[in-house]
ZAMI-890181 format. One line per field, with one value per residue: x, y, z of N, C-alpha, C, CB in turn. Coordinates in pm, whole numbers, plus 32768, in hexadecimal, padded with zeros to 4 digits. Glycine has a CB too. Layout:
<vexfis>
nxx <- X	...
nyy <- Y	...
nzz <- Z	...
caxx <- X	...
cayy <- Y	...
cazz <- Z	...
cxx <- X	...
cyy <- Y	...
czz <- Z	...
cbxx <- X	...
cbyy <- Y	...
cbzz <- Z	...
</vexfis>
This chain:
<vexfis>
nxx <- 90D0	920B	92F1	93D1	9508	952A	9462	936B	9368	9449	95A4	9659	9701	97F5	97ED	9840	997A	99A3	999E	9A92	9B79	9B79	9B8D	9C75	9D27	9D2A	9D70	9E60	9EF8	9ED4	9F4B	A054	A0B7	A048	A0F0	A1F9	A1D2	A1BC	A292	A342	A2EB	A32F	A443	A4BE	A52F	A49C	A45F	A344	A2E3	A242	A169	A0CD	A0B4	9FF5	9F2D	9F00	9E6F	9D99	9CF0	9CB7	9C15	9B16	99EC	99C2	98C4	9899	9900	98C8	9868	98F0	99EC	993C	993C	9A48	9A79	99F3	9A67	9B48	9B02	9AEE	9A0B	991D	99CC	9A89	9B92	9B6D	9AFD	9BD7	9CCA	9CC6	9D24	9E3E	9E65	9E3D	9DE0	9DB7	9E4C	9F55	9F6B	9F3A	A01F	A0DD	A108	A11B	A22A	A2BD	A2BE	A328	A3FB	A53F	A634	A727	A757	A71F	A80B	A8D8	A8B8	A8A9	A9CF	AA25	AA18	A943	A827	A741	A5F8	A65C	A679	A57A	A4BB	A57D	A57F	A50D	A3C7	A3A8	A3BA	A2EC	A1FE	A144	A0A5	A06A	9FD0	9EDE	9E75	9E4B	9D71	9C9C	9C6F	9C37	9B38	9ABE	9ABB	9A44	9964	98D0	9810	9799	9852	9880	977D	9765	982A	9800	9755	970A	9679	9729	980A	97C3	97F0	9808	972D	96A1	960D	9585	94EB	943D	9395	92FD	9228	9127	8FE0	8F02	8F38	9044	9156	91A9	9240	9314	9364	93E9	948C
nyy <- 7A5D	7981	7995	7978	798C	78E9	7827	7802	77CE	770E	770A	7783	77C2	7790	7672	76AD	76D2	7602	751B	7569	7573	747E	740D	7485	7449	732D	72F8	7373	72BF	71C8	7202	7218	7136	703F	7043	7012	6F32	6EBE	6EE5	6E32	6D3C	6D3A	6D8B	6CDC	6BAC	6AB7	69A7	68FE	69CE	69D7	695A	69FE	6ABC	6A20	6A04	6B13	6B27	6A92	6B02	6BF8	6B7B	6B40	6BA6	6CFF	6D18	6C1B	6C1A	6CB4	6C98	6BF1	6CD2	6D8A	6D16	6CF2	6E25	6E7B	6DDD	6E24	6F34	6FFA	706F	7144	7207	729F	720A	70F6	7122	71AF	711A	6FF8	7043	7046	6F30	6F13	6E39	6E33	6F0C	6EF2	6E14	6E81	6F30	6E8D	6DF9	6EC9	6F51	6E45	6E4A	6F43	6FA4	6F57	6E62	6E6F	6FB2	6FC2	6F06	6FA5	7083	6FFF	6FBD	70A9	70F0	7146	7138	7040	70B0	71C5	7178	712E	722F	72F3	72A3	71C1	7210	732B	72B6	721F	72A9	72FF	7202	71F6	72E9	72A5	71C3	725B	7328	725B	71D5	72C2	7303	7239	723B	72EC	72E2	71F4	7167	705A	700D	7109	7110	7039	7047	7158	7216	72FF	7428	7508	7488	7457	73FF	7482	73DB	738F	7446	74CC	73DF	73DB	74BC	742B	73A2	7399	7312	73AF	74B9	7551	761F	766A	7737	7767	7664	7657	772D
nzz <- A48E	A494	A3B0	A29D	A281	A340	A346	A394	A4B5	A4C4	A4CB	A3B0	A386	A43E	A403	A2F8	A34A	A3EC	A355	A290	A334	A38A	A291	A224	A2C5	A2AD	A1AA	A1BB	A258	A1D4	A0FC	A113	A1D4	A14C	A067	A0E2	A122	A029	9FB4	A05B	9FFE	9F2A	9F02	9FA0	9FEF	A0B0	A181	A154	A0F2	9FC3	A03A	A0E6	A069	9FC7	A097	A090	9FAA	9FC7	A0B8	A004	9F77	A00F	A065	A0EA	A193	A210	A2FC	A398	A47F	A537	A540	A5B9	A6BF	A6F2	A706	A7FB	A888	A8AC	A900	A882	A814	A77F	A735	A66D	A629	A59F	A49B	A447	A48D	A42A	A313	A2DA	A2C8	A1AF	A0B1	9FB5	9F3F	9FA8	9EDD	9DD8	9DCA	9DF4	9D42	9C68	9CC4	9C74	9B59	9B29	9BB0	9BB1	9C57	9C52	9C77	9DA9	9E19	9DA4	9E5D	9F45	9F3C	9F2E	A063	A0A1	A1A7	A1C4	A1F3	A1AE	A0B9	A045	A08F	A013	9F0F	9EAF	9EF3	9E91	9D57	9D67	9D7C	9CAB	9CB7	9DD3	9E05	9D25	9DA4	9E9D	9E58	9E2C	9F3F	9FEB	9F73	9F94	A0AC	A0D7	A0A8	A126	A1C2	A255	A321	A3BB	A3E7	A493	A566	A5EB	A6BA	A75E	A6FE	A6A8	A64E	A561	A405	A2D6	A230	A2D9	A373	A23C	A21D	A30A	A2CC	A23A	A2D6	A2E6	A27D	A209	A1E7	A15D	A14F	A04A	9FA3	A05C	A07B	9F7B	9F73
caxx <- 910B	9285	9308	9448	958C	94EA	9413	92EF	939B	94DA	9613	96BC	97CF	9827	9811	98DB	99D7	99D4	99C6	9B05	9BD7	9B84	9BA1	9CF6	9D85	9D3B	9DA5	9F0A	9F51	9EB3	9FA9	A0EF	A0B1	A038	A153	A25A	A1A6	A1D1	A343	A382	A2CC	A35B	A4BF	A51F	A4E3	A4BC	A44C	A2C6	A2BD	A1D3	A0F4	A0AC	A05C	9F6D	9ED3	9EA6	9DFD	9D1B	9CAB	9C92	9B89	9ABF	999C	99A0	9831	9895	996B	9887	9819	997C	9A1B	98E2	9941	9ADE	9A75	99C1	9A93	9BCE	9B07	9AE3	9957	98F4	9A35	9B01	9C05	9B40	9B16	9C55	9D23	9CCD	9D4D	9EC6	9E98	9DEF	9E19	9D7D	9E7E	9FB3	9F73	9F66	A08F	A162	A0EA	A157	A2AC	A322	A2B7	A370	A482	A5CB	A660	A7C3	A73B	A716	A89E	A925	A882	A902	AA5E	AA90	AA38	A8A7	A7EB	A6BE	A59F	A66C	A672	A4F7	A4B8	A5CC	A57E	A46F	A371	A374	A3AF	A279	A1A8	A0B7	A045	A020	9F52	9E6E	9E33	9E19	9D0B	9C2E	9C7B	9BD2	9AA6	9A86	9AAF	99CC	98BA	98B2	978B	9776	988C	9868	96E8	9771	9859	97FE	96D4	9706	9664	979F	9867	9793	9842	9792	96E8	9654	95AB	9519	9486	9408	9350	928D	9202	9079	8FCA	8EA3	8F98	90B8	918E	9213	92A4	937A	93C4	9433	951A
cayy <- 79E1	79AA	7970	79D6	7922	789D	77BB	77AF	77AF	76C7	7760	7731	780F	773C	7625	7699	76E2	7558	74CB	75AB	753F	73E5	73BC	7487	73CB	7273	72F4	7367	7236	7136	71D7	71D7	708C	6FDE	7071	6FEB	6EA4	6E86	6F0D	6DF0	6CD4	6D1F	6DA5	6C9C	6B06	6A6D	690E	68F7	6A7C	69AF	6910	6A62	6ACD	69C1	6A33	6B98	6B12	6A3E	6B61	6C4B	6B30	6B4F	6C08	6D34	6CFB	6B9B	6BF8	6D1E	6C6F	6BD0	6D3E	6DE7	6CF4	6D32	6EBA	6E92	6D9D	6E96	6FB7	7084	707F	7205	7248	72BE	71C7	7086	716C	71DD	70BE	6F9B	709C	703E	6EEB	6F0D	6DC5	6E61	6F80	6E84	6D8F	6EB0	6F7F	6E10	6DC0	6F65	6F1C	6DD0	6E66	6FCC	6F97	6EF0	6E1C	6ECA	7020	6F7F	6EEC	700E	70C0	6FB3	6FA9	714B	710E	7162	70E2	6FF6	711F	7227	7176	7160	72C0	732C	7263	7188	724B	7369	729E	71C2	730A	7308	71B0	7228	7378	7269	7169	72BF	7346	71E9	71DF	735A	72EC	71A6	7257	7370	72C0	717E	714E	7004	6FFF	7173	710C	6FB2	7054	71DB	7237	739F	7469	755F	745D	73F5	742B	74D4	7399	735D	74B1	74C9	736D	73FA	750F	73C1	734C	7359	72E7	73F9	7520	7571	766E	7660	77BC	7778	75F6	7646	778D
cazz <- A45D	A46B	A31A	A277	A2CC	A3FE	A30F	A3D4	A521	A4B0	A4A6	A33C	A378	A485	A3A9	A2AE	A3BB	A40A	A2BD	A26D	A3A5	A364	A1F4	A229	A30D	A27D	A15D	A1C3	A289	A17F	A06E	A151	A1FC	A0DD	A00F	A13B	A124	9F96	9FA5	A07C	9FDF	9E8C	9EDB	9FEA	9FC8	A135	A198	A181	A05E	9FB7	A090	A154	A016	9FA2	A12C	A06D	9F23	A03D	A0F0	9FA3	9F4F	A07F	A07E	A164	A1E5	A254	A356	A3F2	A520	A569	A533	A60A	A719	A70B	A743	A84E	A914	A8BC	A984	A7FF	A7E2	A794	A736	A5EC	A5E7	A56C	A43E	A41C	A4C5	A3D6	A282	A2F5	A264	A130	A04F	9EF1	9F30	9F9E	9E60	9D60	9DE5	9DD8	9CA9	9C42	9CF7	9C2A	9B0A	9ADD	9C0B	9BBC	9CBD	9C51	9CD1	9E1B	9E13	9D8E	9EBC	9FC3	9F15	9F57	A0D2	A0EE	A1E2	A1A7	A227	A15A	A008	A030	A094	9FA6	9E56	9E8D	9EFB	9E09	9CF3	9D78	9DB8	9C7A	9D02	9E3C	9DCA	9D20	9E0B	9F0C	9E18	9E32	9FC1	9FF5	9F20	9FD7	A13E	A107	A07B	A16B	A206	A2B9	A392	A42B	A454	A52B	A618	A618	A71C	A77F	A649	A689	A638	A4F2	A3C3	A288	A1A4	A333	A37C	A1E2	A226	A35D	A27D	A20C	A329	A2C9	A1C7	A1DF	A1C4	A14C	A12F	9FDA	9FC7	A0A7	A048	9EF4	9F90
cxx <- 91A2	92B9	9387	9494	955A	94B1	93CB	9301	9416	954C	966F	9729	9819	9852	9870	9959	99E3	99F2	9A51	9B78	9BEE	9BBC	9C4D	9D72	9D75	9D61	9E75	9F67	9F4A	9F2E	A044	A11B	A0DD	A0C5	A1D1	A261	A1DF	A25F	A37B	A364	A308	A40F	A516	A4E0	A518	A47C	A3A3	A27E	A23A	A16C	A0AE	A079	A007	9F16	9E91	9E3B	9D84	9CAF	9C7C	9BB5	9B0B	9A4D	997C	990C	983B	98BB	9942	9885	98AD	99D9	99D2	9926	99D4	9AE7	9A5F	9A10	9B49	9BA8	9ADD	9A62	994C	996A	9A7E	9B33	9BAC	9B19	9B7E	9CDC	9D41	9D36	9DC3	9ED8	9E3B	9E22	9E0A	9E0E	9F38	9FC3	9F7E	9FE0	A0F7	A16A	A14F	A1DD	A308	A2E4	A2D0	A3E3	A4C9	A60E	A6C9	A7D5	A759	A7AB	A8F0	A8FF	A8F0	A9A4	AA84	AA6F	A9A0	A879	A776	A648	A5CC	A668	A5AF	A4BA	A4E2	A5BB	A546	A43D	A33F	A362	A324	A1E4	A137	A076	A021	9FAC	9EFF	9E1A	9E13	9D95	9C9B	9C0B	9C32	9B62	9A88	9A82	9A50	995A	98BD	9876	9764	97E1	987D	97AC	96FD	97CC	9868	975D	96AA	96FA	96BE	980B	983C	97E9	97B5	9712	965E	95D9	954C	94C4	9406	9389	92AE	9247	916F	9041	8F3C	8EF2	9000	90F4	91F8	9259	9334	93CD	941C	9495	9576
cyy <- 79F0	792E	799D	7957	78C9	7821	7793	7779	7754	7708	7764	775C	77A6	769E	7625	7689	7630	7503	7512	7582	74C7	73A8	7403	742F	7376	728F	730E	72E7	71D3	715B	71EB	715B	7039	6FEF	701B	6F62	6E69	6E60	6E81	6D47	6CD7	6D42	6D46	6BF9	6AE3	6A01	6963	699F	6A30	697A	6979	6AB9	6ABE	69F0	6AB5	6B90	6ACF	6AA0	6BB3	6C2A	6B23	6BA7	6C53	6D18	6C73	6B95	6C94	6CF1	6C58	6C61	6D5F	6D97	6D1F	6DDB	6ED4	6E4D	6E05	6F43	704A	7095	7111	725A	7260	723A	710C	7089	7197	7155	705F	6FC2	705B	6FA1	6EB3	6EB4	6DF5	6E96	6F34	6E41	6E09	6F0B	6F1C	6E16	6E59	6F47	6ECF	6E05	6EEE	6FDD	6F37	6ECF	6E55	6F6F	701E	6F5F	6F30	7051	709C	6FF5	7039	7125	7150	70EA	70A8	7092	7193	720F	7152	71CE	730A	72FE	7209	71D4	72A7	7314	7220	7239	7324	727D	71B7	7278	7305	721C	7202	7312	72F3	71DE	724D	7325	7297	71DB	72C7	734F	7244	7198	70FD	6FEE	707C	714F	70A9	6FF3	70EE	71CE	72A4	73E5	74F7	7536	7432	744A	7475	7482	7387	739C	74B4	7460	7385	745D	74A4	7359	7324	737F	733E	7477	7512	75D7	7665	76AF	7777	7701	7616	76CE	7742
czz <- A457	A401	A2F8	A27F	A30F	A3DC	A361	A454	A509	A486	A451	A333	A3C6	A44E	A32B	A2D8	A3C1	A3BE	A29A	A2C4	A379	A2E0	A1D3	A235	A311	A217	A164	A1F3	A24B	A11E	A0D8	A17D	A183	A07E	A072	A11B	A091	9F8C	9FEE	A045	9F3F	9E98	9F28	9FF9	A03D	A11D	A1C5	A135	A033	9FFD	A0CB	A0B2	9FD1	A004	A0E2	A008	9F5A	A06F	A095	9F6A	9FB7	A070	A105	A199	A243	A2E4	A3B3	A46A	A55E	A5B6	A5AD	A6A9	A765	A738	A7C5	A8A2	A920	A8DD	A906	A7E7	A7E2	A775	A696	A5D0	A5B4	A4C2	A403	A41B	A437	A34B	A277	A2A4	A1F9	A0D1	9FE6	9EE2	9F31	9F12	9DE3	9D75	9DC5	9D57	9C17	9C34	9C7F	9BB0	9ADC	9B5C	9BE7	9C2E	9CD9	9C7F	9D3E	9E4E	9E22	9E38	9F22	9FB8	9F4F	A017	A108	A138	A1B7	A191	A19B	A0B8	A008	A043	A036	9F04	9E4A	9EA7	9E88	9D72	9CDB	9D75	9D51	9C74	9D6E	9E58	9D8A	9D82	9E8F	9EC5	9E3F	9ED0	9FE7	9FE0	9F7A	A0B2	A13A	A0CA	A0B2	A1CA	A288	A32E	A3ED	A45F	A4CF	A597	A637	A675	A73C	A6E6	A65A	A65B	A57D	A47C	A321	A23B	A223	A359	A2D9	A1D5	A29C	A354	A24B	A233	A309	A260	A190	A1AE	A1E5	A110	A08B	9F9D	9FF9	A0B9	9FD1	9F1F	9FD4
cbxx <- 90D3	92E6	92A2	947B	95F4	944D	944E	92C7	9337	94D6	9649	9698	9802	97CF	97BA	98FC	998F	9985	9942	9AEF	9BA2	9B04	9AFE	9CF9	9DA2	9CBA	9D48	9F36	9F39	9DFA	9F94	A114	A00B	9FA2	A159	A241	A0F5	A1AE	A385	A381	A238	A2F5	A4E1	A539	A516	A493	A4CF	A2CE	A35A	A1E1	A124	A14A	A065	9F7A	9F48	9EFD	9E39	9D68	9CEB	9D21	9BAE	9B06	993E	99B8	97A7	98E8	9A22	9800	9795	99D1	9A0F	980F	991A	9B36	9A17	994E	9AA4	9C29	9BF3	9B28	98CD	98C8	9A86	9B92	9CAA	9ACC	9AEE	9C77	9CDB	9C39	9D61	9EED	9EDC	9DE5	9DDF	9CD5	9E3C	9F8A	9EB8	9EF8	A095	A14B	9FE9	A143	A286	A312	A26F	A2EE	A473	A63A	A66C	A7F9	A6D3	A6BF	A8C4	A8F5	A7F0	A909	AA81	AA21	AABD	A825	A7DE	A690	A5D1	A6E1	A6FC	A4BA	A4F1	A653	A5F8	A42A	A387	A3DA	A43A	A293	A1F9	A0B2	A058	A05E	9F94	9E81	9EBF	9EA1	9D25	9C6D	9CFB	9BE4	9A98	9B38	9B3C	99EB	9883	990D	9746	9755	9910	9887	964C	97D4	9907	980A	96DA	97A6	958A	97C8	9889	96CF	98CB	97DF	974A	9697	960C	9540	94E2	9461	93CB	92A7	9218	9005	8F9F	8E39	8F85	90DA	91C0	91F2	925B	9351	9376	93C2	9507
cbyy <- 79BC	79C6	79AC	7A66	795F	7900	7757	773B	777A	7667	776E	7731	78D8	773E	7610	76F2	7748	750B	74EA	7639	753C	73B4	7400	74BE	73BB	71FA	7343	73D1	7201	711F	726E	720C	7052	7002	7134	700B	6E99	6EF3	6FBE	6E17	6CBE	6DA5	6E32	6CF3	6A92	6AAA	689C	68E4	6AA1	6980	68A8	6AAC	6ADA	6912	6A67	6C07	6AA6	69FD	6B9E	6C1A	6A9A	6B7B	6BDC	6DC0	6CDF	6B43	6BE0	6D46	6BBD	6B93	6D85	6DD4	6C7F	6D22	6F06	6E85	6CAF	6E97	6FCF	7068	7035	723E	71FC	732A	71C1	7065	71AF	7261	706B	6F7F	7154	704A	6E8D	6F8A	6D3E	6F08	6FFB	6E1E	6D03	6EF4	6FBB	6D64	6DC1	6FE7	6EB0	6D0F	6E3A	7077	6F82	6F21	6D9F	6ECE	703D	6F04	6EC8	706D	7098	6EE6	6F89	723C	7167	7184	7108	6F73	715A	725B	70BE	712B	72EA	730F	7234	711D	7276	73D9	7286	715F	738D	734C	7150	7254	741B	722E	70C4	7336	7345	714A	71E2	73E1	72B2	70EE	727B	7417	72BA	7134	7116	6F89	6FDB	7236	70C9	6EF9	7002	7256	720F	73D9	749F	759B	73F2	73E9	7399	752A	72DA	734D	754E	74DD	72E1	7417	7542	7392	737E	7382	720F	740F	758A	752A	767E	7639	782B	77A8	757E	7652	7814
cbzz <- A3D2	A4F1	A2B6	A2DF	A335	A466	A2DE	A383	A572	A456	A4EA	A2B3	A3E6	A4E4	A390	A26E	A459	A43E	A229	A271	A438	A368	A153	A268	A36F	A26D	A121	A225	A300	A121	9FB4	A1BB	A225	A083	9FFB	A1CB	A136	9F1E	A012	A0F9	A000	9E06	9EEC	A080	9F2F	A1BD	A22D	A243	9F8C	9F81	A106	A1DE	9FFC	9FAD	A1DB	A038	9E9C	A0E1	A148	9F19	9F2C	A0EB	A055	A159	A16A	A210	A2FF	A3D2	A52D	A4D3	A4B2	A5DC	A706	A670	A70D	A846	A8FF	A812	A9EE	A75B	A85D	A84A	A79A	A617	A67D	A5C4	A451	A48C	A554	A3B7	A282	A3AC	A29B	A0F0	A04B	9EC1	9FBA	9FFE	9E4E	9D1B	9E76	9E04	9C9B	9CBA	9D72	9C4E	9B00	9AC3	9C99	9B78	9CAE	9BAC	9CDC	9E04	9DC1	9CF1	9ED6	9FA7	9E63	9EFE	A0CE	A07D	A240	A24C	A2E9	A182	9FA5	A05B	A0EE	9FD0	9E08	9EC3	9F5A	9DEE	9CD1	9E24	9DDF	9BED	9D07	9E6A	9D32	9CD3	9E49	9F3C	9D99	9DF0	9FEA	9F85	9E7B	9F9B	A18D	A0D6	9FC8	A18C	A1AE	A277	A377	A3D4	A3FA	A4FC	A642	A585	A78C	A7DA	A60C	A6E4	A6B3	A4DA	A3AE	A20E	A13E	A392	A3A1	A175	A24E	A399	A1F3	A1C6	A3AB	A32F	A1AD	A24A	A1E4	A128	A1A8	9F86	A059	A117	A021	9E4A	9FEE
</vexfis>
């Protein structure tokens, strides 16, 4: 019988391996993005700030499940079916992660920080790098805490556009553990 790691012929190392890539790297790019995104909806007032942000409280309200099939179809006609980045890709614009970083922002950043900045001769890029960012960074570390959790335990989108079980990520293979309903390995579900 092969048992162990292998789980019964499935390869969980390998799965951890994919869940770890993935939930990385949607996590680094959801909290820099999103963080770029905030910095600019709260530190700079253009024509149409609000409205593009009413668009984010729109989408916040959406239920991901609604918009499976739509999504499954945009993968496939952009050539990504079986692939990482439909997993990873989307992370970059994370609305939850956007709306509480703004919300962070206008409520412990002064506008006169920002001024002062300009006034010595920084550039746009460098006063967010240089003195937003860190001073944004234990809302980032949260919302990058919730982002991890939410990429390494999502289920329904790696089951709609993964196919290759080398590509499956970890929640995919222990479901895979629970394929029949006469036996089951429960050893090796609950490890």
């Amino acid at each position: 019988a092969n048992t162990g790691l292998r789980g019964g012929g499935l390869n969980i190392l390998r799965g951890f391996f994919n869940s770890a890539v993935i939930a990385v790297s949607s996590t680094v790019l959801a909290g820099y993005f999103s963080a770029l995104t905030a910095w600019g909806f709260s530190m700079y007032k253009f024509k149409g700030n609000k409205i593009l942000f009413g668009v984010i409280l729109a989408v916040i309200m959406i239920p991901p499940t609604v918009s499976v099939i739509g999504f499954y179809k945009l993968i496939v006609n952009l050539g990504m079916y079986d692939t990482w980045w439909p997993l990873i890709l989307p992370a970059i614009a994370s609305p939850y992660t956007v709306f509480f970083l703004r919300q962070y922002i206008q409520s412990s950043f002064h506008p006169a920080l920002l001024e002062a900045a300009r006034i010595d001769g920084a550039k746009e890029l460098y006063i967010f790098h240089k003195l937003g960012l860190p001073l944004i960074t234990p809302a980032v570390a949260t919302m990058s805490i919730f982002g991890f959790l939410t990429s390494w335990n999502n289920y329904l989108i790696p089951l709609t556009v993964l196919n290759s079980q080398e590509k499956y990520t970890l929640p995919l293979l222990i479901q895979m553990l629970n394929t029949t309903t006469y036996y089951r390995d429960q050893g090796a579900l609950y490890a």
